[in-house]
C-alpha positions, 0 to 999 in steps of 0.5 A: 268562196275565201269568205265561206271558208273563213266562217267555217275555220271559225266555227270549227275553232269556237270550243262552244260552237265546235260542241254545238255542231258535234251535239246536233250530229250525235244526235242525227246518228241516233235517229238514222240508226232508229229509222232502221230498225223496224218493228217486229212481223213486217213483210218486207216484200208486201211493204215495198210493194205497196209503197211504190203503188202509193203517191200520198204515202211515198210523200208521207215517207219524206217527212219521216226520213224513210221510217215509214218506208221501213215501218221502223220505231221511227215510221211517224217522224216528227209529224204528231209532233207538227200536227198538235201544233198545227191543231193548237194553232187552229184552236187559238182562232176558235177559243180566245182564251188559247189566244190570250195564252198564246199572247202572254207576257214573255215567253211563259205563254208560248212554253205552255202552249208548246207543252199542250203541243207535246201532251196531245202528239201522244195520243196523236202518235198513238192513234196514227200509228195504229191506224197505220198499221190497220191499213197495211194489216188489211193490205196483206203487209203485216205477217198472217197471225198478227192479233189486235194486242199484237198491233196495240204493242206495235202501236205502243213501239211506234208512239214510244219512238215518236215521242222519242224522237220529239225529245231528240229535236228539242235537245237539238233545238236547245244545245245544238244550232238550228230548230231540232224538228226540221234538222231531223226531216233534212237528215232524213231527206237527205239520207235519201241522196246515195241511194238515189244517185246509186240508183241513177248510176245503176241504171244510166246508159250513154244514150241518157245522157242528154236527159241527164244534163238537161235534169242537171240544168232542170235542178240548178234552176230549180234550186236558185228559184227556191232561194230567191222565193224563199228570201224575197220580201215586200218592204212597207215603209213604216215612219214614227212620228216625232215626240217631245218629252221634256228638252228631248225629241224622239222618233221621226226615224223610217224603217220597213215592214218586211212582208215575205213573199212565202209566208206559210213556209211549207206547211201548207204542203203537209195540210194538203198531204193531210187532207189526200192522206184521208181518201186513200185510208179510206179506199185502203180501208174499203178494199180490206173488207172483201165485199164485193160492192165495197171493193168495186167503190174502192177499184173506182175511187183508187183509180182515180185517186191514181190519176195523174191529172187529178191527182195533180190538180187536186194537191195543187189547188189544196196547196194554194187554198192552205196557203191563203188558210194559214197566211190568214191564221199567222198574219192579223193586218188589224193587229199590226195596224193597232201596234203601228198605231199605239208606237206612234208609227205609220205607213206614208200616205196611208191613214193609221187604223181602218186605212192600214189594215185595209192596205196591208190586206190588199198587199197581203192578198198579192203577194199571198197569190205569188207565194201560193202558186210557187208552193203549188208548182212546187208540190207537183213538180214531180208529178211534172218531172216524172211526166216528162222524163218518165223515171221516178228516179229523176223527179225532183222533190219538190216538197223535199227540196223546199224543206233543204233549201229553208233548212240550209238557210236557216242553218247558215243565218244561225252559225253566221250570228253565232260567229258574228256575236264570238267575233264582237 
């Protein structure tokens, strides 16, 4: 504990680090003052309403740090921004010369391929705000005499925030402490918290009590798995050969090859939201048109859209599909194979090449299967929670959660290198 206070005594000392921490706070006061104000001609008893009969967009709600919730400027957050990037990610597997520019020499490659990123979340933004607003127009949310030139401008609002908002993550990414993108969806979950606990004291009564000490202990334990999930790694042992230029020897030392046990981070949960987010657009969708043979398929595929059990099952298998999915696009065992080989490295008792890969794949496979099953069991975990406790207000997010705890570490491995490099 002494140890942590130290750090922070010296953080706080630091001139430049001091600066850095007030920037990133400025910052998030921006946002959490925009994600209040809310675009004009919002029926704000018809959006409560439709958001606590909404699973899929409740969880959208989290990653915008409650701006949709509000409909405010803010309502899409950061997620265009994660979905262009997501989408050029994709593309660098189908198109080779994405690939190749992805792989430049340096770092030119990747600040064009982040500036596509920017240049199509626009239209992302764009398009999604006004599909958005499509949806709670037909769901009664916005105000009678909204026009289409009315939600094109509510729609332009909504892009002009994002875009914004993108601007904030990467000034936070580029003279704060922490990537810019996850600060803002942290701040905004943890935004969260007061209302919440105000809500459980609200609602608390002395014969609660052993729920919540038994929720309290649920957490503690939770959060500790999260971390030792979040940081465990496989260690591959990697062994260079020995060279002799001249009068010198060189190699022969042994390292590792970390192999992280969660190696998707959470983005297999949004590429599940993503995928859930399209039937309940739809059925939103089918139920506006008041036909009757279309508003009966709609009753139907929204009951079973809202069915615990389904629904549960459903995100969880997508969840561990997107895992395998994204580890498959992040991770090439061939190419570090190749590196391994042209650096004159290899793994003990494995063959360099087609051996290598192959064994990488094997341990890849493994620990892809751990990590994917902790990412579904933590995707549903509220559904498990609310389940058994039988109050919203005590689910743990799950999702929300995962996000914290990576956030903080992060957080904290930057501010310790920031303090270790001022201390040498």
């Amino acid at each position: 504990m002494s140890s942590i206070w130290n750090k922070i005594k010296l953080a706080l000392a630091d001139h430049d680090l001091r600066a850095r921490m007030l920037f990133v706070l400025f910052a998030l006061m921006i946002f959490r003052l925009g994600a209040t104000i809310p675009v004009p001609g919002v029926d704000r008893l018809a959006l409560e309403k439709f958001f606590a009969g909404s699973q899929v967009f409740g969880l959208m709600d989290i990653f915008s740090g409650g701006g949709l919730s509000n409909l405010s400027i803010f309502m899409l957050g950061v997620g265009p921004y994660i979905t262009a990037s997501i989408i050029m990610q994709l593309m660098t597997m189908i198109f080779p010369k994405m690939k190749e520019m992805y792989q430049e020499a340096g770092s030119a490659g990747r600040i064009k391929f982040a500036q596509y990123s920017r240049l199509l979340s626009v239209p992302l933004a764009f398009f999604q705000g006004l599909s958005f607003l499509t949806i709670l127009g037909n769901q009664g949310v916005l105000l009678v005499g909204s026009s289409l030139f009315d939600k094109l401008v509510m729609a332009l609002v909504i892009t002009a925030g994002s875009t914004l908002l993108m601007w904030i993550g990467e000034l936070i990414t580029e003279y704060g402490i922490g990537n810019g993108l996850s600060l803002i969806i942290f701040s905004g979950i943890v935004a969260r918290i007061p209302t919440t606990a105000g809500e459980l004291a609200y609602k608390f009564e002395l014969s609660q009590l052993p729920t919540y000490i038994g929720f309290l202990i649920v957490a503690i334990v939770i959060v500790a798995g999260v971390v030792v999930i979040s940081e465990a790694e496989r260690p591959i042992p990697v062994t260079y050969a020995k060279r002799v230029r001249g009068n010198k020897v060189y190699g022969g030392t042994s390292t590792y090859l970390p192999l992280r046990v969660n190696q998707a981070g959470v983005i297999p949960i949004i590429f599940a939201l993503s995928f859930l987010l399209f039937p309940q657009m739809f059925v939103k969708f089918l139920s506006g048109l008041n036909i009757p043979t279309l508003t009966t398929i709609s009753d139907f595929l929204s009951a079973l859209l809202n069915n615990q059990l389904i629904y549960g099952s459903a995100y969880f298998l997508l969840v561990v599909l997107f895992t395998y999915f994204y580890t498959a696009v992040t991770f090439d065992p061939d190419s570090i194979s190749s590196n391994l080989q042209k650096s004159g490295a290899f793994i003990p008792g494995i063959r360099p090449g087609v051996s290598t890969t192959d064994y990488l794949n094997s341990v890849l496979v493994r620990l892809t299967l751990v990590g994917s099953l902790f990412l579904g069991f933590i995707a549903i975990l509220p559904l498990i929670m609310r389940a058994v406790t039988g109050d919203s207000s005590l689910a743990i997010g799950g999702t929300a959660l995962l996000i914290v705890v990576s956030v903080v570490l992060e957080l904290v491995r930057q501010i310790d290198a920031q303090i270790s490099m001022r201390e040498y």
